[in-house]
Each structure stands twice: as C-alpha cells, then as structure tokens.
N, C-alpha and C positions, 0 to 999 in steps of 0.2 A: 269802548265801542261794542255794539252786538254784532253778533251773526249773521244777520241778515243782509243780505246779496254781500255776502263775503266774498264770493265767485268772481262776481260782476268787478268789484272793486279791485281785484287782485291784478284783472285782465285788462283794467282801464289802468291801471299804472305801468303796468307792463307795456300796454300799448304805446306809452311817452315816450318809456325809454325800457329795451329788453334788456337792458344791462345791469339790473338793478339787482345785487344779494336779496336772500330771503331775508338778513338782515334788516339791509333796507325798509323791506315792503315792511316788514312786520313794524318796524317802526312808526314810518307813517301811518299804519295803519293802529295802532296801539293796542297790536294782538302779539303773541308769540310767535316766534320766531318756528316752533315744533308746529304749530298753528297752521300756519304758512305752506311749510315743507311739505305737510300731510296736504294740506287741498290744494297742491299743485301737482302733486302727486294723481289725487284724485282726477284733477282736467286732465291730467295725459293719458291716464288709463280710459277714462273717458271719449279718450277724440275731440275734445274741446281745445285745449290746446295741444296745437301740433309741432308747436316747438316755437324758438326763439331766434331771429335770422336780420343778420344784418341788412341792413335797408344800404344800399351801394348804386353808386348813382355811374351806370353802367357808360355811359356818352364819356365819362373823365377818364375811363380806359379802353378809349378809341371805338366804343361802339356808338355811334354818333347816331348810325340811320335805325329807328323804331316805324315798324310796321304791322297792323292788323290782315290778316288774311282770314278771309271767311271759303268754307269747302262745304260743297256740295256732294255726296258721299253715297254709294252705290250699297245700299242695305247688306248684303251680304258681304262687304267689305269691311265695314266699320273698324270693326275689331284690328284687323292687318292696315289698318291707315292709320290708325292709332297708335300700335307700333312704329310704323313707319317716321310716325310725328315723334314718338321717345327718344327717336334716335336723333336730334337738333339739338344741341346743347341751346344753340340758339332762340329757342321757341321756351322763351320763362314761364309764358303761360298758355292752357288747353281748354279749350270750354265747349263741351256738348251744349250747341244750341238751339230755339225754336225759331221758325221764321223760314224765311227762302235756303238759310243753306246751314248746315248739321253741326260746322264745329266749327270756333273762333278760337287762333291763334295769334297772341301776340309775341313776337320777334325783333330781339335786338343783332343788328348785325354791323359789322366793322363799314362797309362800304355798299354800293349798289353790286359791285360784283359778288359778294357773299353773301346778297340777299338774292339777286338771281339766282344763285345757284341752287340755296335752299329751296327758293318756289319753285323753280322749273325742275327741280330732282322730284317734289311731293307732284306735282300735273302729271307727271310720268306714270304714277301709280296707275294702276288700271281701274280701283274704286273710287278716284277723282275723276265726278263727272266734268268739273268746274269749281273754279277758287278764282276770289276778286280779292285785290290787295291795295292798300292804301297806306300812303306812306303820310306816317304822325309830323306836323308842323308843326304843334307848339302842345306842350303837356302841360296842361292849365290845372289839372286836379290828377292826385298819383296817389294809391297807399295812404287814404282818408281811414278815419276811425266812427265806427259806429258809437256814438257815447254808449256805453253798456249801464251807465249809474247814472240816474236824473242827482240832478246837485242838494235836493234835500235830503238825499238818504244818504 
C-alpha cells in the first residue's frame, strides 16, 4: 500500500469501529504498525482527531425524551449563556448558529419534567431573549460518516 490519503484511511476505519488496536488498522491496512502509531499521533496533535468515544444509545438508560432548543441570545451575554449551557450534563451537543436565533442545543433528558427544568432554568438567564424547543419524534439519521476515502484509492 502507498502513503497516500493514509490519514483519510486511518479515520474511515476508525469511523466503523473506534475500537480497533493499531494492530488492527495497520493490518488492514498493510502498513506498520510504528506507521500507524506515529499518524495517529500526528491527528491528535493536529485536532483532527479528537478522540475516540463510544456511540451509547442514551433512550436505553432512561433518557428517552431528545430535544432541539434554539436561543436567541443578548450580544453581550453570549459568553455567560454559554457557561450557563456547560453547566447541563444534558445538552450533548452546542452549536453557534446563523439564522433567526444564535445557538442550537441538542438535549437528552429522562422525562418532560427534566427537560422543563433544564429549559425554563436557561429562559431565566437575562441574555436569553428567546428559545423554541422541539421535541424529536423519530431519529431517522444519527452520527452519519462523511466517507473521507473515495473506494478507488
């Protein structure tokens, strides 16, 4: 095998399955195993990859209600809402975003009453002008993979 998009390939097997020894990859891939080590080494120092994390299907330990909440956000607050949002174990994910309103949170939470309290504790803030929240019906696509390698190389 050559060098080339060694990166790409490393990150799309990883993608299958993060569980994989360097072993492993180095196998499939018919590089060394020192090989490996060293450009994985490289993505992390990089920022490329940021680690390796089990994919946990959050609903099979009682967090059943998943919720998007979108917040509209008082410019000189940003910062201290954003705090504010660290502090939810609940909120998996945090996205500054463009459009009507500045940041998109997505929220696993045990019941309606532990999502009320999450939302109506962040409306409280004084840099929440406004937040809309939708609760997820059915999770049709989750934690998709960008192919990083077209199949000829």
């Amino acid at each position: 095998m050559t060098y080339k998009n060694l990166s790409q390939k490393i990150l799309s097997l990883l993608q299958e399955d993060g569980r994989q020894s360097v072993r492993e990859l180095a196998e499939k891939m018919g590089v060394s195993a020192t090989t490996i080590a060293k450009r994985l080494d490289q993505l992390q120092e990089e920022g490329i990859l940021r680690g390796v994390t089990a994919d946990i299907d959050y609903e099979k330990f009682g967090y059943s209600y998943l919720a998007i909440t979108r917040f509209k956000i008082q410019g000189d607050e940003f910062s201290n809402v954003i705090e504010l949002l660290d502090q939810f174990p609940q909120l998996t994910e945090i996205y500054e975003i463009t459009g009507d309103y500045d940041i998109l949170a997505i929220g696993h939470y045990r019941d309606r009453s532990d999502m009320n309290k999450v939302v109506k504790r962040l409306q409280e803030h004084k840099g929440v002008l406004e937040s809309n929240t939708s609760m997820v019906l059915n999770v049709l696509k989750e934690r998709g993979h960008i192919p990083l390698v077209k199949d000829e190389e």
